[in-house]
ZAMAR-39800 format. One record per residue (C-alpha): x, y, z. Coordinates in pm, whole numbers, padded with zeros to 5 digits, always signed. Layout:
<pts>
XYZ
...
</pts>
This chain:
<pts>
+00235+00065+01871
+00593+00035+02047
+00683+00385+01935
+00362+00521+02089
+00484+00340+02388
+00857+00483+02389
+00898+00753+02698
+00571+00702+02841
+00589+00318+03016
+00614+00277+03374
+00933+00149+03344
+01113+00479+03162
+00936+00699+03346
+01080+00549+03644
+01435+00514+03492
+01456+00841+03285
+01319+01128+03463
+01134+01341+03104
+01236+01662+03278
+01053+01955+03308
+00849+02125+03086
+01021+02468+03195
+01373+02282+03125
+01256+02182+02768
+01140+02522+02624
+01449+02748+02801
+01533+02751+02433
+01154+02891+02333
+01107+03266+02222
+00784+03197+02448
+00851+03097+02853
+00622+02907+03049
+00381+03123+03197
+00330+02989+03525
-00028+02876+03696
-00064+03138+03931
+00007+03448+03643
-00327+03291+03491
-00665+03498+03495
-00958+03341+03668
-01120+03266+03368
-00804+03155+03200
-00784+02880+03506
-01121+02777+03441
-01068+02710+03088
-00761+02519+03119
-00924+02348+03426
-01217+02237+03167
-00971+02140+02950
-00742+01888+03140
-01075+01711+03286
-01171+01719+02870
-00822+01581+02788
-00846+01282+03065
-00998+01060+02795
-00652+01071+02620
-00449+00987+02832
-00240+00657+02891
-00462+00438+03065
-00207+00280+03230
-00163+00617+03490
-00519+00642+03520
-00628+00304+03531
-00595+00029+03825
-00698-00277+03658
-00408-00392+03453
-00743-00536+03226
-00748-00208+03073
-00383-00159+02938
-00214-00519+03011
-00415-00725+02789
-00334-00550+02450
-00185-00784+02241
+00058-00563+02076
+00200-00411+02422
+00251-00816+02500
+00384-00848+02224
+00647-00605+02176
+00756-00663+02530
+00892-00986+02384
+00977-01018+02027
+01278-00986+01877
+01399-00722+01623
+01438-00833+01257
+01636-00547+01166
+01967-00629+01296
+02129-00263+01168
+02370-00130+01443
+02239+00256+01562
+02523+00405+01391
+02423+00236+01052
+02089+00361+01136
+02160+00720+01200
+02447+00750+00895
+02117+00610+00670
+01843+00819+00844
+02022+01100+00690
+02248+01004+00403
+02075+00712+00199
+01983+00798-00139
+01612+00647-00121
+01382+00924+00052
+01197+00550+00211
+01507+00407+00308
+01604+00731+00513
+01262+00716+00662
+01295+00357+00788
+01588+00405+00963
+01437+00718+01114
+01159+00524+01300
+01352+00228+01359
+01603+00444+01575
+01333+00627+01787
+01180+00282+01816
+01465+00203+02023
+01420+00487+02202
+01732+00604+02249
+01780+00917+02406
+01914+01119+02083
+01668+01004+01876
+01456+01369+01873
+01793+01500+01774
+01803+01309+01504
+01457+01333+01396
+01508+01723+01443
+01802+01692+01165
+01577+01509+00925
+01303+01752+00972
+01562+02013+00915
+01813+01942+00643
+01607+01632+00461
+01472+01720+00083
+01172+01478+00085
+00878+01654+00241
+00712+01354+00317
+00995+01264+00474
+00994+01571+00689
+00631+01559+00815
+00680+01160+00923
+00966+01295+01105
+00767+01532+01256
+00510+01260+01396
+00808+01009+01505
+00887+01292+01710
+00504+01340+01884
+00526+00942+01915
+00785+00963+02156
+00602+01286+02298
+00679+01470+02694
+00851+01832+02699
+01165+01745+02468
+00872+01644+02164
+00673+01989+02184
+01007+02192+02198
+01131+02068+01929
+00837+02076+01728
+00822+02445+01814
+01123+02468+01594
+00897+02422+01234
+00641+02653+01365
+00784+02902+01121
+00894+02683+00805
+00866+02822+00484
+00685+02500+00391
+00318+02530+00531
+00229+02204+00530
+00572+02116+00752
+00427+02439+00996
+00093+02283+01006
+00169+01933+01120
+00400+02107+01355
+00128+02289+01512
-00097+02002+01465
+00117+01769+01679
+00176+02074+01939
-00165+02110+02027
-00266+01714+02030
+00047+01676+02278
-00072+01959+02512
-00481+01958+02466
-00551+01571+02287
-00692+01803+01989
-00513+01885+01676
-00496+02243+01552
-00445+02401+01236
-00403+02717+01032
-00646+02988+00875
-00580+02882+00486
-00888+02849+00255
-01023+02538+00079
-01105+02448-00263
-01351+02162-00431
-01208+02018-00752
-01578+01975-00912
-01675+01635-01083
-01473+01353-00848
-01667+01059-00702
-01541+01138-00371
-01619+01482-00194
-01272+01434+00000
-00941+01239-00060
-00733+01224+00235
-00355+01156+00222
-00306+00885+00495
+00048+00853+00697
+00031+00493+00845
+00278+00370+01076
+00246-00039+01156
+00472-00342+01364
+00418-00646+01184
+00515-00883+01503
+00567-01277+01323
+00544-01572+01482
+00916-01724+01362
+00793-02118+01492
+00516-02287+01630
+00573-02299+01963
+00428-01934+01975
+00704-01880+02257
+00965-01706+01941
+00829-01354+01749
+00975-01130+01550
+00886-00715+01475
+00937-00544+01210
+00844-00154+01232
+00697+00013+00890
+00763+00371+00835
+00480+00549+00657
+00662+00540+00306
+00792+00163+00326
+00468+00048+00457
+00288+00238+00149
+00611+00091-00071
+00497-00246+00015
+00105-00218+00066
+00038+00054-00087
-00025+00415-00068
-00378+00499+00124
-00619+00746+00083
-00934+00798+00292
-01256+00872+00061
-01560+01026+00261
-01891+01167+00142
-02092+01399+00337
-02339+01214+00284
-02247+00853+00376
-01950+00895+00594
-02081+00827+00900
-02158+00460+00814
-01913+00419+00495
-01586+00475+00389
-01313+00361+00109
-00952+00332+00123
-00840+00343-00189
-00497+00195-00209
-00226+00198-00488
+00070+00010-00491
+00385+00191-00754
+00637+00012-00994
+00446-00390-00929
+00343-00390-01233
+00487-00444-01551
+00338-00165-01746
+00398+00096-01481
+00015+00131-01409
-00048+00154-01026
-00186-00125-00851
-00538-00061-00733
-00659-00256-00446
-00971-00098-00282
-01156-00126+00103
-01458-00044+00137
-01525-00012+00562
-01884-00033+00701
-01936+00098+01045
-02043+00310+01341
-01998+00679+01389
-02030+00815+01737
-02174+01229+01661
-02263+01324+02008
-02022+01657+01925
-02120+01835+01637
-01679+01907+01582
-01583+01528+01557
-01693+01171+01495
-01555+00864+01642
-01552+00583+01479
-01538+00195+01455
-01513+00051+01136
-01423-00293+00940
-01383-00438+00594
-01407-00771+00450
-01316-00798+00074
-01257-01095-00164
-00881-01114-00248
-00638-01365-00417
-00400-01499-00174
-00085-01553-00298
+00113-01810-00095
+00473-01666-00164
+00392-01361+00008
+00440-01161-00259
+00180-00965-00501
+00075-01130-00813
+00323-01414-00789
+00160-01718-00827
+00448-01939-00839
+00379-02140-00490
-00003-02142-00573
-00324-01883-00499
-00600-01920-00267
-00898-01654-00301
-00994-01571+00011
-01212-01251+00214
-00964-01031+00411
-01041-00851+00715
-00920-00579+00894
-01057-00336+01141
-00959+00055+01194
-01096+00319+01503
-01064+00694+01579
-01163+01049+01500
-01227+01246+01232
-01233+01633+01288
-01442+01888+01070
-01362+02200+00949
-01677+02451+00994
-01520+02646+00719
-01472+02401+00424
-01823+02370+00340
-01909+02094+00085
-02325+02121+00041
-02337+02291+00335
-02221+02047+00515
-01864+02102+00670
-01554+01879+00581
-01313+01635+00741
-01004+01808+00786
-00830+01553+00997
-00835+01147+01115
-00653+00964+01346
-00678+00617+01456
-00577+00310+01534
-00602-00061+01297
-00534-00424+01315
-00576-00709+01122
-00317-01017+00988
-00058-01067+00715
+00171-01330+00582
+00547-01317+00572
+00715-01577+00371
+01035-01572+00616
+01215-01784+00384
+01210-01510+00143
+01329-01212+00342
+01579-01418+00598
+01899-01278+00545
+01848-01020+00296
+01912-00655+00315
+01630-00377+00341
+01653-00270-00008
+01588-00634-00135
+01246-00611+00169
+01102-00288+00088
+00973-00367-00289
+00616-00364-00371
+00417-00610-00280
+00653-00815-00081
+00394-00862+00194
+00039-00963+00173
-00297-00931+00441
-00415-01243+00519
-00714-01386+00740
-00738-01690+00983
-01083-01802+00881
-00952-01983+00550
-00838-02329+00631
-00609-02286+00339
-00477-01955+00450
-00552-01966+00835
-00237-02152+00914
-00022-01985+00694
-00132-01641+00857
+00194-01551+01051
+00194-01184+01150
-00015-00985+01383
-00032-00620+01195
-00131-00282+01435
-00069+00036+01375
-00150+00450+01359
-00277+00660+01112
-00351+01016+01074
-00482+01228+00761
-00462+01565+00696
-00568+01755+00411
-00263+01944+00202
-00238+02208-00012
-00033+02002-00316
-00060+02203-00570
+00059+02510-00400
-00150+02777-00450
-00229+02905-00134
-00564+02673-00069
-00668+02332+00095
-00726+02098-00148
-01027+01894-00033
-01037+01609-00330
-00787+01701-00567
-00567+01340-00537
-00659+01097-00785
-00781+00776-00660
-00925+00446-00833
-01222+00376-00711
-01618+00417-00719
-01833+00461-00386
-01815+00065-00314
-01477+00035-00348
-01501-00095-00754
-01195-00012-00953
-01244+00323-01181
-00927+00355-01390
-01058+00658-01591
-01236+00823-01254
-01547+00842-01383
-01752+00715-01090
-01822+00400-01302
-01660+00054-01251
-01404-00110-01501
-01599-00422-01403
-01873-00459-01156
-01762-00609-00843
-01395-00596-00912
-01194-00435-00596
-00860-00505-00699
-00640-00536-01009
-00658-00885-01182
-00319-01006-01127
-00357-01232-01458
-00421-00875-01641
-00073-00712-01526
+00248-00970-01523
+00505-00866-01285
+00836-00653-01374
</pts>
């Protein structure tokens, strides 16, 4: 991810000094307290946790062979494409905070601190700040741990105290991953909304480059950089649907895409990963997982338009991380996920022709983008873009009472990743992972 990479390659380091952390927090109620103040025990613990922390951290400062850092595609990548959104940085930070569409605002967010300029937490800071979208406000939030150091954490510190608790929580959240590699949260309750198929539903934020090949010479690439909200504008919005029971082998994303069809029913298109849990601490599980799932290919890179011919075709794509319990959200006694990051990749289509030239509010519409595969020999050579990204999951409180909600967020789907319109734990139609496009015309 190039945002993950902004402040923290060799190169900037060497060029742009991050500062001190001392220098960063001047403005904190709380100083630095220094090494030597610490408490023998204190020293210990915080020895035991920078040698626990190690794992985190950039391989490239740690690591000698360039084997372990160099040879990720996307890092290549993004070292040499070019960017598809030509906006000028003052277009981008008058529409970061004064476009009318919440996504639109977003986008322009990201793409500035993608270019890591050197305002660019000041301007997430005003988003955060004065923006009405709470989504909005929390993606903000994580732009701002994606370009991390001092600066990140102190102004993070700022939301510590917002009257929204959800906006103080994924400030602390960030905080403590920046500083320990572990997320933290607060001391609010949970509560089970009895009779859903899944014992969790978890809210993704997903941030992904899309880097296309523009010829075939493969010497000429393109990026564009999704925001959470475009990405789920075009994709689709993700949830993450564990059961205790299966989760450490199974999972579905359950995906719906707003306002594609015709009769303003969401788009459901289901995932159902298979995988490998890693359990040797009883607080986390890492994971490795992948999907492959039948889907129509449409070959003018847009949802449900047929008009340049369909190809059906099983998509892949693969996602890694770690999922965090909660020993006090107890679902049959078991405790609950309260948090997932990772990583994903897989491939995608963009018909160039139809986005060349046009503005982002004629891009951003759902379903102008499709997943693809290269093991189709239909679809394999049409497969243009190279799609990696984050994602991280927290559970909210969206009703507002005062309480986690564990599984409250409706979702379409059975336990294999079947569509369930009515939620009922039973499929519309056996087998059947996403909508029939020949059922639901376009707008």
């Amino acid at each position: 991810m190039a945002i993950d990479l902004c402040n923290k390659s060799p190169a900037t380091l060497a060029e742009n000094a991050p500062g001190t952390w001392s220098d960063a927090l001047t403005s904190s109620s709380t100083p630095p307290i220094l090494l030597d103040d610490l408490e023998q025990e204190q020293s210990k613990a915080l020895n035991f946790a920078y040698r626990a922390t190690l794992s985190n951290v950039d391989p490239r400062f740690v690591a000698g062979d360039p084997a372990a850092w160099a040879s990720d595609f996307g890092y290549a990548l993004d070292r040499v494409a070019v960017r598809l959104d030509n906006r000028t940085n003052s277009v981008l930070r008058e529409q970061a905070l004064k476009h009318p569409d919440p996504a639109l605002r977003e986008q322009a967010l990201f793409e500035y601190a993608d270019r890591d300029h050197p305002d660019a937490i000041e301007l997430l800071v005003q988003a955060v700040k004065n923006d009405t979208d709470r989504q909005v406000r929390w993606d903000a939030l994580w732009a701002i741990e994606k370009l991390g150091g001092p600066q990140a954490v102190a102004a993070l510190s700022g939301f510590l105290k917002d009257d929204d608790p959800e906006i103080a929580e994924w400030s602390k959240l960030f905080i403590s991953e920046l500083q320990t590699g572990d997320p933290a949260f607060d001391g609010r309750s949970a509560v089970l909304t009895p009779g859903r198929t899944f014992d969790e539903t978890l809210f993704l934020l997903i941030h992904c480059d899309l880097y296309v090949r523009l010829d075939d010479s493969n010497q000429h690439w393109g990026k564009i950089s999704l925001a959470p909200q475009g990405l789920a504008r075009i994709y689709g919005q993700a949830h993450a649907c564990p059961n205790v029971e299966t989760r450490e082998r199974k999972l579905v994303i359950a995906k719906t895409i707003e306002g594609l069809h015709a009769d303003g029913s969401p788009h459901v298109d289901n995932y159902l990963f298979r995988g490998f849990t890693d359990r040797t601490r009883r607080d986390r599980g890492n994971f490795f997982f992948e999907s492959l799932v039948p889907r129509p290919f449409f070959k003018s890179g847009h949802a449900d338009d047929p008009s340049q011919g369909i190809r059906e075709a099983n998509i892949g794509f693969a996602r890694h991380g770690t999922w965090y319990l909660e020993p006090t959200f107890q679902i049959r006694e078991s405790p609950a996920i309260r948090y997932v990051r990772g990583r994903f990749q897989g491939w995608g289509y963009v018909n160039l022709a139809r986005v060349a030239g046009k503005p982002l509010e004629e891009i951003l519409l759902p379903g102008n983008g499709v997943l693809s595969t290269l093991h189709d020999p239909e679809v394999g050579p049409m497969t243009n873009a190279f799609i990696l990204g984050t994602f991280k999951g927290k559970l909210n409180d969206w009703d507002g009472d005062g309480r986690i909600d564990l599984n409250s967020r409706d979702v379409y789907s059975t336990t294999e990743g079947e569509i369930d319109t009515d939620m009922d734990g039973i499929p519309d139609v056996p087998g059947l992972t996403c909508c029939d496009w020949t059922q639901h015309p376009r707008p």
